[in-house]
C-alpha positions as CSV (number, residue, x, y, z in Angstrom):
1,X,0.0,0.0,0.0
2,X,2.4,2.6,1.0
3,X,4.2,1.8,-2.8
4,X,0.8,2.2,-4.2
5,X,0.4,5.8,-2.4
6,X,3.8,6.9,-3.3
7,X,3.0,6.1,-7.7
8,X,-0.3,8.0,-6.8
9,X,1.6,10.9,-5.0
10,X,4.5,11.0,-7.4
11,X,1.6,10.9,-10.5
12,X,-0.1,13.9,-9.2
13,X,3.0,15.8,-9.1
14,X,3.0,18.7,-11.1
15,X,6.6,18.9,-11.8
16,X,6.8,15.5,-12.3
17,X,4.1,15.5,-15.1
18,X,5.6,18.2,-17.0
19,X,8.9,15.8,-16.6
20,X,6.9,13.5,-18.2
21,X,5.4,15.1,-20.6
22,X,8.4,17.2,-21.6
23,X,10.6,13.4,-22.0
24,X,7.7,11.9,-24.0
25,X,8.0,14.8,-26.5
26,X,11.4,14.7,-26.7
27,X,11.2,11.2,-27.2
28,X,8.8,11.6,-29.9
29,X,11.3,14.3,-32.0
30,X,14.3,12.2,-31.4
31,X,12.8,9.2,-32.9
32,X,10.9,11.5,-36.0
33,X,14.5,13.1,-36.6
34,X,16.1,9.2,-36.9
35,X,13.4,8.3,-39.0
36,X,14.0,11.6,-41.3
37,X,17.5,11.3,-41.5
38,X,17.2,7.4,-42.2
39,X,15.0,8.3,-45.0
40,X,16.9,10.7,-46.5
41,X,20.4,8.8,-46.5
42,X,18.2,6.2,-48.2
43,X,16.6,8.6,-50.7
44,X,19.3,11.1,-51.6
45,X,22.7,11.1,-49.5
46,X,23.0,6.9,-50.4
47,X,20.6,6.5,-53.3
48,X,23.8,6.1,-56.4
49,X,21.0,7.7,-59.0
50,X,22.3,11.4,-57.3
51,X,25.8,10.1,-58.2
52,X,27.8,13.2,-59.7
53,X,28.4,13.5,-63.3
54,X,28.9,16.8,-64.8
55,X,30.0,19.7,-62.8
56,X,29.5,23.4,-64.7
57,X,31.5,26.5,-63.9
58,X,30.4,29.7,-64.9
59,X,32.3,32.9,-65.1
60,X,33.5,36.1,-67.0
61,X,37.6,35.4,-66.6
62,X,40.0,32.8,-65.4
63,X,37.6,29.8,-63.8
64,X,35.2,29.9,-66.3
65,X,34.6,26.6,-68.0
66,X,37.3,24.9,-65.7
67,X,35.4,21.8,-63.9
68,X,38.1,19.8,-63.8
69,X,40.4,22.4,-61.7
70,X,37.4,22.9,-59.4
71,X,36.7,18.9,-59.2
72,X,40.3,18.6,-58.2
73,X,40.0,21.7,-55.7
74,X,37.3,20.4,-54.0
75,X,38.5,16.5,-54.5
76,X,34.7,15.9,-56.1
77,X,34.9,12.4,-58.1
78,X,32.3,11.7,-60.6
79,X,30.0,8.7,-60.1
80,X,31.1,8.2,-57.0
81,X,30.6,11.5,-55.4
82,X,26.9,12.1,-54.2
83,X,25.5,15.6,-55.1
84,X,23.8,15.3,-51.9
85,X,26.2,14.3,-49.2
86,X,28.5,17.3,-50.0
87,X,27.9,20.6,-48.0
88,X,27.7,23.7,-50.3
89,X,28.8,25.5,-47.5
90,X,31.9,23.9,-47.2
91,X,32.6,23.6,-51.1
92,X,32.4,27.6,-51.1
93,X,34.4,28.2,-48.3
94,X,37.0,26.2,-49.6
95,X,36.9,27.5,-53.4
96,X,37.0,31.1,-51.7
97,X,40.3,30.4,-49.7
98,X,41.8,28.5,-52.4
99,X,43.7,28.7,-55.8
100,X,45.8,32.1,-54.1
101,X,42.4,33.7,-53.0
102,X,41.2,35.0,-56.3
103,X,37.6,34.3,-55.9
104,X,35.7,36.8,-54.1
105,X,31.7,34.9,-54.5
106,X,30.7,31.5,-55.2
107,X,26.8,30.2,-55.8
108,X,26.1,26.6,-55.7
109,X,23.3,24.7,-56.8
110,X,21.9,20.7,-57.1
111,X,20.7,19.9,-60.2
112,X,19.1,16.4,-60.3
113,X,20.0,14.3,-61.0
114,X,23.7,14.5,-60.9
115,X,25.0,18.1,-61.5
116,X,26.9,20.5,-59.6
117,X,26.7,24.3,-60.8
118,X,29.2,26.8,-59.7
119,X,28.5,30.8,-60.5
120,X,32.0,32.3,-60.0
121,X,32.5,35.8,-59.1
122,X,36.2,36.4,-59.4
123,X,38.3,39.6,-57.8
124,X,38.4,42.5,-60.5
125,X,42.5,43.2,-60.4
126,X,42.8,47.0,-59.6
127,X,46.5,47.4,-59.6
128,X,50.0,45.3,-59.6
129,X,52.3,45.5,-56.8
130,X,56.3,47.0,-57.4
131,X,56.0,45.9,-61.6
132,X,54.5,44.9,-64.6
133,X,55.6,40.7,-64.7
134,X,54.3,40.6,-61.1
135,X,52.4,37.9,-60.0
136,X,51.0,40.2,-57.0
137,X,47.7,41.5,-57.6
138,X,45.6,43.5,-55.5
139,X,41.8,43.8,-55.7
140,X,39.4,47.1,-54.9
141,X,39.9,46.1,-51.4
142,X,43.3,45.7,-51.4
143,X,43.4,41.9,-51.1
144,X,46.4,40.1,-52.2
145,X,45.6,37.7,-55.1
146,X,48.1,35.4,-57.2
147,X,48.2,37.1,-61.3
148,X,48.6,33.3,-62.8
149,X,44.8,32.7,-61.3
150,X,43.3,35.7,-61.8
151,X,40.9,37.7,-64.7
152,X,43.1,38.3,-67.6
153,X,44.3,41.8,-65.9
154,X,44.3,45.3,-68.1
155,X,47.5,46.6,-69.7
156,X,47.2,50.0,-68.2
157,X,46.5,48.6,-64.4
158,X,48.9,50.9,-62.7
159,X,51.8,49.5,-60.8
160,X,52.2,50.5,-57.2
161,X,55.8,50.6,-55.3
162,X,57.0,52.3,-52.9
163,X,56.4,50.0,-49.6
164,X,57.2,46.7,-47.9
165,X,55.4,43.7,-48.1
166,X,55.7,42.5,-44.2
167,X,56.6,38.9,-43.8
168,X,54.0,36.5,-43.3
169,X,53.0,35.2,-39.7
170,X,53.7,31.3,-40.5
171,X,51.0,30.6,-37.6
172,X,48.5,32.4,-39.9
173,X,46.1,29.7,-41.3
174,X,46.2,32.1,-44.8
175,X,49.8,31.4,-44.8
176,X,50.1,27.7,-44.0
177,X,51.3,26.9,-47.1
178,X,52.4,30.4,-48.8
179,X,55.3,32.8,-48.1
180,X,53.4,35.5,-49.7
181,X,50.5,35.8,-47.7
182,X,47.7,35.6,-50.5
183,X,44.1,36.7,-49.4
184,X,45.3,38.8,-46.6
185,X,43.9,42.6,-46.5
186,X,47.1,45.4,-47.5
187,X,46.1,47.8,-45.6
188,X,49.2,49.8,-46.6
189,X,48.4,50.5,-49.6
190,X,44.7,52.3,-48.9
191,X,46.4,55.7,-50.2
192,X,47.1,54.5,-53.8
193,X,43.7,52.2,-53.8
194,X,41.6,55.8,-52.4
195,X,43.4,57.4,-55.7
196,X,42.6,54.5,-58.4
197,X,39.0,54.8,-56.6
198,X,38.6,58.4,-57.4
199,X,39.6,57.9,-61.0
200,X,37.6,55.4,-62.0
201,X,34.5,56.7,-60.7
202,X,35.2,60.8,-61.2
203,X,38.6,61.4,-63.4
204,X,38.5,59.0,-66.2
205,X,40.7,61.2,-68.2
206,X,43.5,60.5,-66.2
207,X,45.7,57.6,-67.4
208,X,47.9,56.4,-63.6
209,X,50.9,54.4,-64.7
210,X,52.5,54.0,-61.1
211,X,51.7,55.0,-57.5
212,X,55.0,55.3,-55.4
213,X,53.8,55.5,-51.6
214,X,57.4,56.4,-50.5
215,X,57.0,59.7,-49.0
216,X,54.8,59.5,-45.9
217,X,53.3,62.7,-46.8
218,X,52.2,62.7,-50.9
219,X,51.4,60.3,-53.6
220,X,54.2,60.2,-56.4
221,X,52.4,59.8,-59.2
222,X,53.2,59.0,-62.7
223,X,50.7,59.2,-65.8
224,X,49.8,60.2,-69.2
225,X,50.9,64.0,-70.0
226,X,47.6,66.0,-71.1
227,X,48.9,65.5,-74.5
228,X,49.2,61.5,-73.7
229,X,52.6,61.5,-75.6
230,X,54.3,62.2,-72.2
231,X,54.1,60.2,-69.3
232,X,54.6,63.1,-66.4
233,X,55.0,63.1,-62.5
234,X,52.6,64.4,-60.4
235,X,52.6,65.2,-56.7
236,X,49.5,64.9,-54.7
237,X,49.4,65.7,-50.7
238,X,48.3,62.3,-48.3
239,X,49.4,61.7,-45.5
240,X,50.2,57.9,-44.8
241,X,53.0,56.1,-42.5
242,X,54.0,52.4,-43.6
243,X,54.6,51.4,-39.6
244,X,50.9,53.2,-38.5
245,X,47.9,52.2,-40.7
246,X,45.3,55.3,-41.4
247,X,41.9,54.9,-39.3
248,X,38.7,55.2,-41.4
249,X,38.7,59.2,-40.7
250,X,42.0,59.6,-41.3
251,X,41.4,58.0,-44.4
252,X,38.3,59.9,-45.4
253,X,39.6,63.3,-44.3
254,X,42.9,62.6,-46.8
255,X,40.9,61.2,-49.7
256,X,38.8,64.4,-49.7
257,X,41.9,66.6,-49.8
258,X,43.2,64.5,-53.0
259,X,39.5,64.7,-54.2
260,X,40.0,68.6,-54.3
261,X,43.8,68.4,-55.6
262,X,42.1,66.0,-58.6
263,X,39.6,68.8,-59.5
264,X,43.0,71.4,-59.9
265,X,44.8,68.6,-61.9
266,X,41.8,68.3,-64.3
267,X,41.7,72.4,-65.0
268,X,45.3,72.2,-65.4
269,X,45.2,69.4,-67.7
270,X,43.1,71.8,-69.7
271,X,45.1,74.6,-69.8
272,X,48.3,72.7,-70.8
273,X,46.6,71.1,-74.0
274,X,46.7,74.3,-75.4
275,X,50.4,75.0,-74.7
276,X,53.2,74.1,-76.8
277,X,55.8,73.2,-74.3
278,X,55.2,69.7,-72.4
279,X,56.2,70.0,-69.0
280,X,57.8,66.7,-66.8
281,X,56.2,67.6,-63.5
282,X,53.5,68.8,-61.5
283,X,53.6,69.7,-58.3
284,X,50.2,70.2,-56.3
285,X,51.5,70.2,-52.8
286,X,51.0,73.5,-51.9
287,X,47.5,75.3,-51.1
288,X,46.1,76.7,-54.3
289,X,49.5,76.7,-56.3
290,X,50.8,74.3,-58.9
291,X,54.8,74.2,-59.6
292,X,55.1,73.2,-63.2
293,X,58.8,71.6,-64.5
């Protein structure tokens, strides 16, 4: 009897009928989740008709059309490889930290039966690092990508010189494998990327050769004379240390000083068309004054 009391006590329990209930639904989910991932190991992840046999690549430069590279990247095998027991996640994190970092987007899709669809969106080169034949490339962001697996770059990217690459932090994971650390951020070289900006969005007309970010306090520029027969130097204030990178206001507050320097150059450019003598150098580093050489 008392056994019997204690079952009726323990039963009537609040605490221990939410217990109850609460282990009974969790029960019930455990089981329905086996059951779903049974099933789909069954249908999809095991069933040899999602086997992989063509992979497609899509896009406008260097990857385009290449599924065997990208088979061999991601070690995919076809017929044996099931489109459904790969993670997409993990196939675009890999092809975005792989081949020297020179893809920037990657979209995935299943295709059934068998197919694998990749949508490459490759880093648009913006400028080469100390000279032409180098294979250092920088994107719009000023991340370091490898020339030999990049877009077929534009003969009149400008070159930028003038700095140190630092050597690489072997603990890095980006450098496991690389002395040049490929896919890391050069933050460095903001100054020359804040002047290539400006001139492909505003100054068109202005054809930059080389950046030389030696002097910590102006851009040494050299480009197409105003007659484009000449290439000339041009000095432009910005202020920039290679030991101390710029914060974001520092950045913006320079930029708009070059913005304004850019708006003299263009009036100058101008003027000099109509002159006969060329001149070799322009020098805008003073406050509404140009030196001409």
């Amino acid at each position: 009897m008392p056994r019997i009391k204690k079952k009726e006590n323990l039963l009537r329990n609040p605490y221990f009928r939410i217990c109850l209930v609460i282990s009974s639904i969790l029960l019930v989910i455990a089981v329905f989740t086996f059951i779903i991932l049974l099933s789909y190991k069954i249908l999809f992840s095991n069933n040899p008709r999602f086997n992989l046999k063509k992979v497609s690549v899509n896009s406008s430069g260097y990857w385009n059309g290449r599924s065997r590279d990208i088979m061999k990247t991601l070690k995919l095998k076809r017929g044996k490889t099931n489109i459904f027991a790969v993670s997409l996640k993990e196939l675009r994190n890999t092809l975005k930290e792989g081949e020297m970092y020179t893809i920037e987007n990657v979209e995935i899709y299943r295709m059934l039966p068998d197919t694998l669809k990749f949508n490459i969106f490759e880093r648009i080169p913006k400028a080469i690092l100390y000279n032409k034949k180098s294979n250092l490339i920088i994107d719009r962001n000023g991340i370091l990508i490898n020339r030999k697996y990049c877009i077929n770059i534009n003969k009149n990217l400008p070159v930028i010189t003038g700095f140190v690459l630092k050597e690489p932090d072997f603990s890095a994971k980006s450098y496991k494998n690389n002395k040049i650390p490929f896919g890391e951020k050069l933050s460095q070289l903001s100054p020359a990327l804040a002047l290539i900006s400006l001139v492909d969005t505003d100054y068109p007309e202005f054809n930059i050769k080389l950046i030389n970010l030696y002097d910590p306090n102006s851009l040494i520029v050299y480009m197409a004379g105003p007659k484009k027969r000449k290439i000339i130097k041009v000095l432009l204030p910005f202020k920039h240390s290679a030991t101390s990178l710029l914060t974001v206001a520092q950045l913006t507050k320079e930029t708009n000083k070059l913005k304004k320097k850019l708006e003299e150059l263009r009036e100058l450019y101008s003027y000099l068309k109509n002159r006969r003598k060329e001149v070799a150098e322009i020098n805008l580093m003073f406050d509404e004054q140009a030196i001409l050489k």
